[in-house]
N, CA and C atoms as a LAMMPS dump frame, in Angstrom:
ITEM: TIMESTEP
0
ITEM: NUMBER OF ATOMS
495
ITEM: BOX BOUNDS ff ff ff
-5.0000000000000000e+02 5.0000000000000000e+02
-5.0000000000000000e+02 5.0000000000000000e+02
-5.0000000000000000e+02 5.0000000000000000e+02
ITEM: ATOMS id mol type element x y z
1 1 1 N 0.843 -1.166 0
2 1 2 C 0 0 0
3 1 3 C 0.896 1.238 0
4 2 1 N 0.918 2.146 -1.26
5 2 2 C 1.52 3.383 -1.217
6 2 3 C 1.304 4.686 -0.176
7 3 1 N 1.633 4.864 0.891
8 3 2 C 1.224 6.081 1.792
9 3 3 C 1.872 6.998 1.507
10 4 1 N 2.273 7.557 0.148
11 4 2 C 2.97 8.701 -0.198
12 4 3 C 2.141 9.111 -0.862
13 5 1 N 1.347 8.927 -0.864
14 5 2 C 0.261 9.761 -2.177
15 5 3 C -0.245 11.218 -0.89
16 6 1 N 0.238 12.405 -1.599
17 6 2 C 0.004 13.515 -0.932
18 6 3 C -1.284 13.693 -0.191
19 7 1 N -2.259 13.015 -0.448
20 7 2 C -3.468 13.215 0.55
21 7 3 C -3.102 12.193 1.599
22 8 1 N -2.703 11.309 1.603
23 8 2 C -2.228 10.803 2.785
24 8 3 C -1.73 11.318 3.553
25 9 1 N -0.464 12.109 3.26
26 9 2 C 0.376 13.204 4.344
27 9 3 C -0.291 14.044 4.78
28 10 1 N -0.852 14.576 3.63
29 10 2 C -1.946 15.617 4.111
30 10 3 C -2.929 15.299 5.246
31 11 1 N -3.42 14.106 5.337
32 11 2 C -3.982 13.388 6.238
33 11 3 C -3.438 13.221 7.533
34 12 1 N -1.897 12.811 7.885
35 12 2 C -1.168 12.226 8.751
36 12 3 C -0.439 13.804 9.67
37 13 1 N -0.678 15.058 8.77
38 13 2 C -0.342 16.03 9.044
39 13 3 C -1.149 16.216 10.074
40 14 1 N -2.58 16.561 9.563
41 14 2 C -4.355 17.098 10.162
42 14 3 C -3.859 16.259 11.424
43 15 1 N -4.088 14.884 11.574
44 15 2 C -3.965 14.328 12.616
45 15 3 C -3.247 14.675 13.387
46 16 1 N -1.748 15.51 13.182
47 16 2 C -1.514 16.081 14.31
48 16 3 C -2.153 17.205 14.78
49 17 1 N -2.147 18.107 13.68
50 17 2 C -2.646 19.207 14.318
51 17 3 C -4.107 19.157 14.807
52 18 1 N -5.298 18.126 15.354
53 18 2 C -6.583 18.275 15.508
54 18 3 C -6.196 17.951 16.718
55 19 1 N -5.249 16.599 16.95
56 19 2 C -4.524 16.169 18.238
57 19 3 C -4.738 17.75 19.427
58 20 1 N -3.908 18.666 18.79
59 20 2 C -4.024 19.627 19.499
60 20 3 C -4.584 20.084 20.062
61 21 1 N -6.019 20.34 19.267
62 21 2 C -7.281 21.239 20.145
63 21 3 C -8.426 20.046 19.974
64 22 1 N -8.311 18.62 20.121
65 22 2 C -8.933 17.868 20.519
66 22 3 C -8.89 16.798 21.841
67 23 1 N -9.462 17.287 22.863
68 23 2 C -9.11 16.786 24.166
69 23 3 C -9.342 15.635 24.408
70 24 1 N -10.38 15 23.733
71 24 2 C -11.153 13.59 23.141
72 24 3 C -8.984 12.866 22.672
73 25 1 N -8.946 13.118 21.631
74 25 2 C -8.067 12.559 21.221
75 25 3 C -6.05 13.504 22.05
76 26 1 N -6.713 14.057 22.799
77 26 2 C -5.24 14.32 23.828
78 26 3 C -5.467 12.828 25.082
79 27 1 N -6.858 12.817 25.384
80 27 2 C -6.866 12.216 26.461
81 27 3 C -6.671 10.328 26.142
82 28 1 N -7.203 10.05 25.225
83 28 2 C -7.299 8.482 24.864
84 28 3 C -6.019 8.124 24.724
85 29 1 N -5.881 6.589 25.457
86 29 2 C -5.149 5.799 25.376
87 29 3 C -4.119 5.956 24.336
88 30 1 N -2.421 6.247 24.141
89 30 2 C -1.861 6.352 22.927
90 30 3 C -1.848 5.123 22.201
91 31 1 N -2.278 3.795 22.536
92 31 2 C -1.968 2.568 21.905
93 31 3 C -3.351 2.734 20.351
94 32 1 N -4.414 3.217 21.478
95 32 2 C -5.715 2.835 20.979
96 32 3 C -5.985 3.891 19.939
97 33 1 N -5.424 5.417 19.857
98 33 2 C -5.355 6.553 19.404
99 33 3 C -4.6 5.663 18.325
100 34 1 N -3.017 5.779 18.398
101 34 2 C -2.567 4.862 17.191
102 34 3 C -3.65 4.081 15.964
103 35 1 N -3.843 3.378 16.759
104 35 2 C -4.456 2.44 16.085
105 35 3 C -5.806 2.775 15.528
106 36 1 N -6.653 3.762 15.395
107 36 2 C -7.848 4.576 15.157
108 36 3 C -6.8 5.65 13.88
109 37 1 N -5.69 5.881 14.14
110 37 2 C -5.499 6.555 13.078
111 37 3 C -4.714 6.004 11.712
112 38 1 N -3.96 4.783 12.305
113 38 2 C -3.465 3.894 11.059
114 38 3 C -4.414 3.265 10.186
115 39 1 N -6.19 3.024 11.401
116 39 2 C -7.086 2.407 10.261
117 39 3 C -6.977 3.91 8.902
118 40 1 N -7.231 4.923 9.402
119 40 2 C -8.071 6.145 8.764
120 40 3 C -7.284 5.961 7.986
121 41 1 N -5.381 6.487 8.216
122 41 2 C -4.919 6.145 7.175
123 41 3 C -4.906 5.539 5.736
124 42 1 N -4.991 4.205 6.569
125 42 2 C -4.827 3.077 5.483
126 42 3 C -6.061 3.343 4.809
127 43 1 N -7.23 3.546 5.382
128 43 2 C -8.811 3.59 4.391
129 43 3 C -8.185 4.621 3.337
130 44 1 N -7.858 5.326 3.874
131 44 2 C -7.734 6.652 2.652
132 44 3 C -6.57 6.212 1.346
133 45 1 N -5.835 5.559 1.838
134 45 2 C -4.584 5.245 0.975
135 45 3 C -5.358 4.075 -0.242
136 46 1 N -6.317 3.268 0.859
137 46 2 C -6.995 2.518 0.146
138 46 3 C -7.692 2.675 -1.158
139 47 1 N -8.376 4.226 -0.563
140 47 2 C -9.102 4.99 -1.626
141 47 3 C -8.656 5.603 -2.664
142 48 1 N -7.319 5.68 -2.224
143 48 2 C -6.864 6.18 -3.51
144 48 3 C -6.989 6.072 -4.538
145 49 1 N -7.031 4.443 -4.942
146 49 2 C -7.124 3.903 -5.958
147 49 3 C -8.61 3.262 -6.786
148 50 1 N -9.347 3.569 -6.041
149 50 2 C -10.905 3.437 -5.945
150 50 3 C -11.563 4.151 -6.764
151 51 1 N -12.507 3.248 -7.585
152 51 2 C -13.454 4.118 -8.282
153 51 3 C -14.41 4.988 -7.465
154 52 1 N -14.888 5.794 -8.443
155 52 2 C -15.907 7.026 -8.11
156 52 3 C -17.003 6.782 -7.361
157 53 1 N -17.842 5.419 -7.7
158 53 2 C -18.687 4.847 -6.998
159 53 3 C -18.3 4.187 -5.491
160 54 1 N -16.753 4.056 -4.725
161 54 2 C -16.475 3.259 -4.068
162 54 3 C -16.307 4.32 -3.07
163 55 1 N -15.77 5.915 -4.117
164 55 2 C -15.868 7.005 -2.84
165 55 3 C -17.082 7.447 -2.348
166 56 1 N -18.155 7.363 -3.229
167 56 2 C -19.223 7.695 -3.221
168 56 3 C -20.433 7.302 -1.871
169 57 1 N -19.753 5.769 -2.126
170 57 2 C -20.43 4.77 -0.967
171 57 3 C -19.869 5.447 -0.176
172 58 1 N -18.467 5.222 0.152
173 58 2 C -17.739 5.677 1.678
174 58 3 C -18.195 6.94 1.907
175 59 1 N -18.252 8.125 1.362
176 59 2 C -18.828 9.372 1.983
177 59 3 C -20.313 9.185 2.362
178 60 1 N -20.683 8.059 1.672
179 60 2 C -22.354 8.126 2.546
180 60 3 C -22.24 7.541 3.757
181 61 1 N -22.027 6.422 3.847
182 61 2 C -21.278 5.664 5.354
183 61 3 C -20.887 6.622 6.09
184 62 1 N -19.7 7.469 6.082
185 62 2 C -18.918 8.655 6.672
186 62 3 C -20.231 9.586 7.458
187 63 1 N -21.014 9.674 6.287
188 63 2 C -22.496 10.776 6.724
189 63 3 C -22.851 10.09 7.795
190 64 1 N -23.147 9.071 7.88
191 64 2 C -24.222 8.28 8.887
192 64 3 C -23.519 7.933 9.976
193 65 1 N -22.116 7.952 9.823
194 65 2 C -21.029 7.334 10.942
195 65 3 C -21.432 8.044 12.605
196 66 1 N -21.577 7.386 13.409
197 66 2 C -21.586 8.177 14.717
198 66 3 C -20.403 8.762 15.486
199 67 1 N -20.671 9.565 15.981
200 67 2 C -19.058 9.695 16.742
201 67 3 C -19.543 9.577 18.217
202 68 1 N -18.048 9.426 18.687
203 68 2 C -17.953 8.817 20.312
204 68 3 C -19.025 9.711 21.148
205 69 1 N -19.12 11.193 20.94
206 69 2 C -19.648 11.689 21.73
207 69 3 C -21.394 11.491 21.729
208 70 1 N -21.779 11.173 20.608
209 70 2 C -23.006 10.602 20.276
210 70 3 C -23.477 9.376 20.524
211 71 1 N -22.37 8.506 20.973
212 71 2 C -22.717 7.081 21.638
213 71 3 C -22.227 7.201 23.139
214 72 1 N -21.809 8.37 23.327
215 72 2 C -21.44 7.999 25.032
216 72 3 C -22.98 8.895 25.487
217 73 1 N -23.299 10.059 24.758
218 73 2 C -24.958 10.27 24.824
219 73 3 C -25.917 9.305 25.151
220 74 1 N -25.626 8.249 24.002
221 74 2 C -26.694 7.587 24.34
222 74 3 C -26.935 6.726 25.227
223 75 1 N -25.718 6.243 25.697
224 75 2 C -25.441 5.712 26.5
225 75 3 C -25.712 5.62 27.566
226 76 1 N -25.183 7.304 27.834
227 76 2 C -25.466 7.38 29.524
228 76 3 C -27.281 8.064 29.551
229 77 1 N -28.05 8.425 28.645
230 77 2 C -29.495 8.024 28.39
231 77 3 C -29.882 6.596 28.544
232 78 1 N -29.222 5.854 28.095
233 78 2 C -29.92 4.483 28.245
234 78 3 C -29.433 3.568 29.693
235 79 1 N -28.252 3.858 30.251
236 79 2 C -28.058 3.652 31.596
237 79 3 C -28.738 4.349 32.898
238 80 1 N -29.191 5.936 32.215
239 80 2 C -29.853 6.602 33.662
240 80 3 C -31.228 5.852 33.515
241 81 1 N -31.743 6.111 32.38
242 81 2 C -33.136 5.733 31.945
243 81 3 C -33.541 4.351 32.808
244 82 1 N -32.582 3.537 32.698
245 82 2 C -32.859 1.725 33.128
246 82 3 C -32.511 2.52 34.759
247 83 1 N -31.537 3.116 35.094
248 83 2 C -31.143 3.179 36.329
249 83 3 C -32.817 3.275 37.092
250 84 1 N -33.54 4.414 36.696
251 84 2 C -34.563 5.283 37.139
252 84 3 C -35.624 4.154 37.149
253 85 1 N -35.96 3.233 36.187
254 85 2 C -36.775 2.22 36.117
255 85 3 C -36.576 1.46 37.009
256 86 1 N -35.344 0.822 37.147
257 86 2 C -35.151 -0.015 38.228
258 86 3 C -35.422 0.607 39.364
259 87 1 N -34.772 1.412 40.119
260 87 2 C -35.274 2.349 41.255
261 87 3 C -36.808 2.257 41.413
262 88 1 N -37.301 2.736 40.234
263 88 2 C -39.45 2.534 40.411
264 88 3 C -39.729 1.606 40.88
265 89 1 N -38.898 0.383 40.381
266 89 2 C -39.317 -1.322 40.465
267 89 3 C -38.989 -1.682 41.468
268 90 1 N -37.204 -1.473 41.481
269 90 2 C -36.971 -2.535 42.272
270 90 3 C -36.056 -2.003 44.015
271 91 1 N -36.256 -0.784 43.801
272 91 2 C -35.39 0.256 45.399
273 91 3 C -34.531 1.294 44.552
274 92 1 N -34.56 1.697 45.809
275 92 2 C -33.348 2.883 45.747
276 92 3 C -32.322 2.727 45.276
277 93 1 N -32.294 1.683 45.526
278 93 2 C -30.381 1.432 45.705
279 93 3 C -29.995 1.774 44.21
280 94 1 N -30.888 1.089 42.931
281 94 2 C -30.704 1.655 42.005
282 94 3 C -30.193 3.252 41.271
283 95 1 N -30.633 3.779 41.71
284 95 2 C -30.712 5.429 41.685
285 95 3 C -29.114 5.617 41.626
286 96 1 N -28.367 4.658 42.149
287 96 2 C -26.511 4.675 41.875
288 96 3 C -26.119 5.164 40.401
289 97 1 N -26.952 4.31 39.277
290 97 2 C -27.234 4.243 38.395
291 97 3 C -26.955 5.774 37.619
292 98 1 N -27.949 6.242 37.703
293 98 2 C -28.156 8.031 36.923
294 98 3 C -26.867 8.934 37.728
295 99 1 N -26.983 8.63 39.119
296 99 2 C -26.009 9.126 39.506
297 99 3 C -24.907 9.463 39.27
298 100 1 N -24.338 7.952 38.44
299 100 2 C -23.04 7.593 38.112
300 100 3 C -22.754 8.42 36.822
301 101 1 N -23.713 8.246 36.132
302 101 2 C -23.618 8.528 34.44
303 101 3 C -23.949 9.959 34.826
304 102 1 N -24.756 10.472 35.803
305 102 2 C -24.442 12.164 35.885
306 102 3 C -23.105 13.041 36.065
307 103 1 N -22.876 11.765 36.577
308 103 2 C -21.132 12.781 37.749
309 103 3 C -19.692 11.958 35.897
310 104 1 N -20.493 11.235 35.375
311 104 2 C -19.096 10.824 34.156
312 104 3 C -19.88 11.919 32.923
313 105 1 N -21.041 11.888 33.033
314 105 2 C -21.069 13.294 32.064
315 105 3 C -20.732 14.622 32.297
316 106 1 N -20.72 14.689 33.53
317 106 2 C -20.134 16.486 34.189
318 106 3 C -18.933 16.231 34.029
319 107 1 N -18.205 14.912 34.183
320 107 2 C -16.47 14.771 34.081
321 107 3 C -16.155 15.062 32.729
322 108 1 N -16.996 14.624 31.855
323 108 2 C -16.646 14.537 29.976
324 108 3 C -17.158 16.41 29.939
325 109 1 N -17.731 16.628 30.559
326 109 2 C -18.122 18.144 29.942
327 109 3 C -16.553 19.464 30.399
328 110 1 N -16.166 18.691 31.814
329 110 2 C -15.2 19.567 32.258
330 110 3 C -13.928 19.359 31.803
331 111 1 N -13.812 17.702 31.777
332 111 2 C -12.241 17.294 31.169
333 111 3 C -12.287 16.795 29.755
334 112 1 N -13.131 16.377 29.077
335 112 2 C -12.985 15.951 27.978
336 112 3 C -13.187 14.216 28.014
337 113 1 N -13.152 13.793 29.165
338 113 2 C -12.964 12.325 29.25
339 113 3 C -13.709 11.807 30.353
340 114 1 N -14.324 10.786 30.209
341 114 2 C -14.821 9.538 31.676
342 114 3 C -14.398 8.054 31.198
343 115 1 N -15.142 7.499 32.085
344 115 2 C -14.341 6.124 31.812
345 115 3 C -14.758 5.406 30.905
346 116 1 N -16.007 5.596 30.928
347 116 2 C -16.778 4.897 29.614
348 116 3 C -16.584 5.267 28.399
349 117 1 N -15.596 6.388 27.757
350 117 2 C -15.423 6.984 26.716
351 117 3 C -14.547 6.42 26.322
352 118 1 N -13.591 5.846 27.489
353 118 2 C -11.81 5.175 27.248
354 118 3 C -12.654 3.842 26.667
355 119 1 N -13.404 3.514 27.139
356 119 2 C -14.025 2.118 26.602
357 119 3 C -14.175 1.832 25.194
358 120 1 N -15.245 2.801 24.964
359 120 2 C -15.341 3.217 23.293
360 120 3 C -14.714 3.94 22.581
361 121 1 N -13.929 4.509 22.664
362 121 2 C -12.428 4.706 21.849
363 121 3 C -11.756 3.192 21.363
364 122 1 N -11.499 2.793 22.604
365 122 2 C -10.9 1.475 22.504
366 122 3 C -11.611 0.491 21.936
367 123 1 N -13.067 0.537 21.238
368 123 2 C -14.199 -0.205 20.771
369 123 3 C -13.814 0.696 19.203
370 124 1 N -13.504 0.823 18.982
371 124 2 C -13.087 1.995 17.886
372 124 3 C -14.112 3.254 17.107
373 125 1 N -14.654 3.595 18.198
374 125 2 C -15.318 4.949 17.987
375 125 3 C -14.796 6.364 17.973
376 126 1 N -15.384 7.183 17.09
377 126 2 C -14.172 8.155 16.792
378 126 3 C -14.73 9.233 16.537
379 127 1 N -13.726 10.331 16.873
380 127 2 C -14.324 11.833 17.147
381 127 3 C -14.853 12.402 15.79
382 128 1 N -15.781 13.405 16.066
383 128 2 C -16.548 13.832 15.109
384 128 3 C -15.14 14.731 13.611
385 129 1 N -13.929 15.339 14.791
386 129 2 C -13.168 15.502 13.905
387 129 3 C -12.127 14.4 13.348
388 130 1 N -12.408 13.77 13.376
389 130 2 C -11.873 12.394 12.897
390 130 3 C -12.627 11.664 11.715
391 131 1 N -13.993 11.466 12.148
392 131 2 C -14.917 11.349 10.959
393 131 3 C -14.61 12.149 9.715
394 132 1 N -14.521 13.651 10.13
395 132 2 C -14.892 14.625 9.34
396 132 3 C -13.501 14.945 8.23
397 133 1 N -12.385 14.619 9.137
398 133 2 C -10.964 14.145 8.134
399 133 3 C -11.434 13.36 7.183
400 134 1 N -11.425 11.901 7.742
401 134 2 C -11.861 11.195 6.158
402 134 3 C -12.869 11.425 4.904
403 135 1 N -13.637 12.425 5.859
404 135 2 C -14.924 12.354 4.755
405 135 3 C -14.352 13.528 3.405
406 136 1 N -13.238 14.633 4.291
407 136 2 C -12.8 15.513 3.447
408 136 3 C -11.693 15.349 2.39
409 137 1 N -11.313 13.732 3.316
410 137 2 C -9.992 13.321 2.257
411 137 3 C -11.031 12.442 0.731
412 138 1 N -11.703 12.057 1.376
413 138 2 C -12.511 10.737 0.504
414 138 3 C -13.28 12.122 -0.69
415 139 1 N -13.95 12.931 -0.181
416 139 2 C -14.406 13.96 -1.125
417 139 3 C -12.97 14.65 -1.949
418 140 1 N -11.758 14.493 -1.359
419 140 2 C -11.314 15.604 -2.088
420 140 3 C -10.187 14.216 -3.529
421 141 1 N -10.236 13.146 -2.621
422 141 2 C -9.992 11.952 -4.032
423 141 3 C -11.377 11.784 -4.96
424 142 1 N -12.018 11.784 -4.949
425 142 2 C -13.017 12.221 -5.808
426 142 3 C -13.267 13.357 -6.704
427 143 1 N -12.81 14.063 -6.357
428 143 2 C -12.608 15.895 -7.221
429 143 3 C -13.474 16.623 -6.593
430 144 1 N -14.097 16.484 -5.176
431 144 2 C -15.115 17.494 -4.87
432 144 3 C -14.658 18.732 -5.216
433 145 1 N -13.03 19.048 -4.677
434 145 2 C -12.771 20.638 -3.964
435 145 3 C -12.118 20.809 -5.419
436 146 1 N -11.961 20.104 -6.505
437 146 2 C -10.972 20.44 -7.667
438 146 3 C -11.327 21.751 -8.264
439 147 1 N -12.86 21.859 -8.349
440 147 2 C -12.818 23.463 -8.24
441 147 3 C -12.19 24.535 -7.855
442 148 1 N -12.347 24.133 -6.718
443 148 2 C -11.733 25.601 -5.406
444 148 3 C -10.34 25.904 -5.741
445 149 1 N -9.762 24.887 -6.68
446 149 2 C -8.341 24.918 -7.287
447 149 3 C -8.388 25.719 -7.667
448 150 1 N -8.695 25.192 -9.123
449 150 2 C -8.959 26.04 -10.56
450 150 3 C -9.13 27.767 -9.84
451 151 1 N -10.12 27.927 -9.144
452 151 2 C -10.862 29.458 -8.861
453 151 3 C -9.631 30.247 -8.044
454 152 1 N -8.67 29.337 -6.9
455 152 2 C -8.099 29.884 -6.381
456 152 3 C -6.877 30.38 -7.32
457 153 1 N -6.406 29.38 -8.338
458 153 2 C -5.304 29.817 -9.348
459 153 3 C -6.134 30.589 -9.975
460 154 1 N -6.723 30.642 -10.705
461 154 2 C -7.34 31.858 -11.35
462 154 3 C -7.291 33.159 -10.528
463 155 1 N -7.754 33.26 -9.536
464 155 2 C -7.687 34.617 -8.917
465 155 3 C -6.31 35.102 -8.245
466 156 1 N -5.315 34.296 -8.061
467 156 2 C -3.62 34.467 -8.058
468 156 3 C -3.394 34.923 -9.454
469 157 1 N -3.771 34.388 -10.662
470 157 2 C -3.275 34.929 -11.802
471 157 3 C -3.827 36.046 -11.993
472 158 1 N -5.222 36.489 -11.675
473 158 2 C -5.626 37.957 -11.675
474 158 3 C -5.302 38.832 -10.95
475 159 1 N -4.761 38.364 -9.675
476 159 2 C -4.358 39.492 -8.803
477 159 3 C -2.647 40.021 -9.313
478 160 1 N -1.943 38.859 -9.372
479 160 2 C -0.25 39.051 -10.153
480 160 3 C -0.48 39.859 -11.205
481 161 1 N -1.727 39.857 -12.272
482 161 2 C -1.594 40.327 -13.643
483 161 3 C -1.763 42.05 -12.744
484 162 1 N -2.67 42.293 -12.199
485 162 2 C -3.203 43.62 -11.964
486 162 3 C -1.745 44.306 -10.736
487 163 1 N -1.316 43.648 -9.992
488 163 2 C -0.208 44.163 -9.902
489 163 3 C 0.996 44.258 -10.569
490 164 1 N 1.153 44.001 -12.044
491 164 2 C 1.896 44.007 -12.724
492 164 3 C 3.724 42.761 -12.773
493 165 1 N 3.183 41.825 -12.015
494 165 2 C 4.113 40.711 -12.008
495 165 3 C 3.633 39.533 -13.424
């Protein structure tokens, strides 16, 4: 598999720099982080060589893809929810339940991370800017942005001509 094809780097670049102002991906496991970004990689390198219809599929997939923060949502909805039921049914003692998933969602809102998030990372769920890399690499092997080329050289050649270079 060739990983020199410039959208790849271009790819392997982003990943650092999202690293940065993504606390989701400062905080996760480095084994499991690795390994969430060699898949992306490789998908994209994959794509390289892929017909039009194969990017086509993958950016619809990409659309529908969930990210971590949308399954640790639901999650801790579907753990308070049962917590609260059980409590109706079966005691108090339940009520631990919502509790728990209250005090790991105030932790994910303040730090970026709870424990159940390290879980699904490690289940290979992945940040919304992570999704949103591939979907821009997979659109831009396809020719989405080949426009924005063309328009941007064009308007470098109009601006050089009118300043006289």
């Amino acid at each position: 598999m060739d990983h020199t094809h410039p959208l790849v780097l271009a790819v392997l670049r982003e990943l650092d720099d999202i690293t940065v102002v993504d606390r989701v991906r400062q905080l996760t496991d480095l084994r499991a982080q690795e390994r969430l970004d060699a898949e992306l990689v490789s998908r994209v390198a994959q794509l390289a060589l892929a017909p039009r219809p194969a990017l086509t599929a993958r950016i619809s997939e990409l659309e529908r893809e969930w990210d971590v923060e949308r399954v640790l949502e639901v999650n801790a909805a579907l753990v308070g929810g049962w917590g609260v039921l059980l409590a109706a049914t079966g005691g108090r003692r339940w009520l631990v339940l919502p509790a728990a998933v209250t005090a790991f969602l105030f932790q994910h809102a303040i730090r970026g991370w709870c424990p159940p998030l390290e879980l699904f990372r490690r289940m290979g769920w992945r940040t919304r800017r992570e999704i949103d890399l591939e979907l821009h690499a997979v659109k831009a092997l396809r020719g989405d942005y080949d426009h924005l080329r063309t328009r941007a050289d064009g308007g470098i050649q109009r601006a050089n001509a009118a300043a006289g270079y």
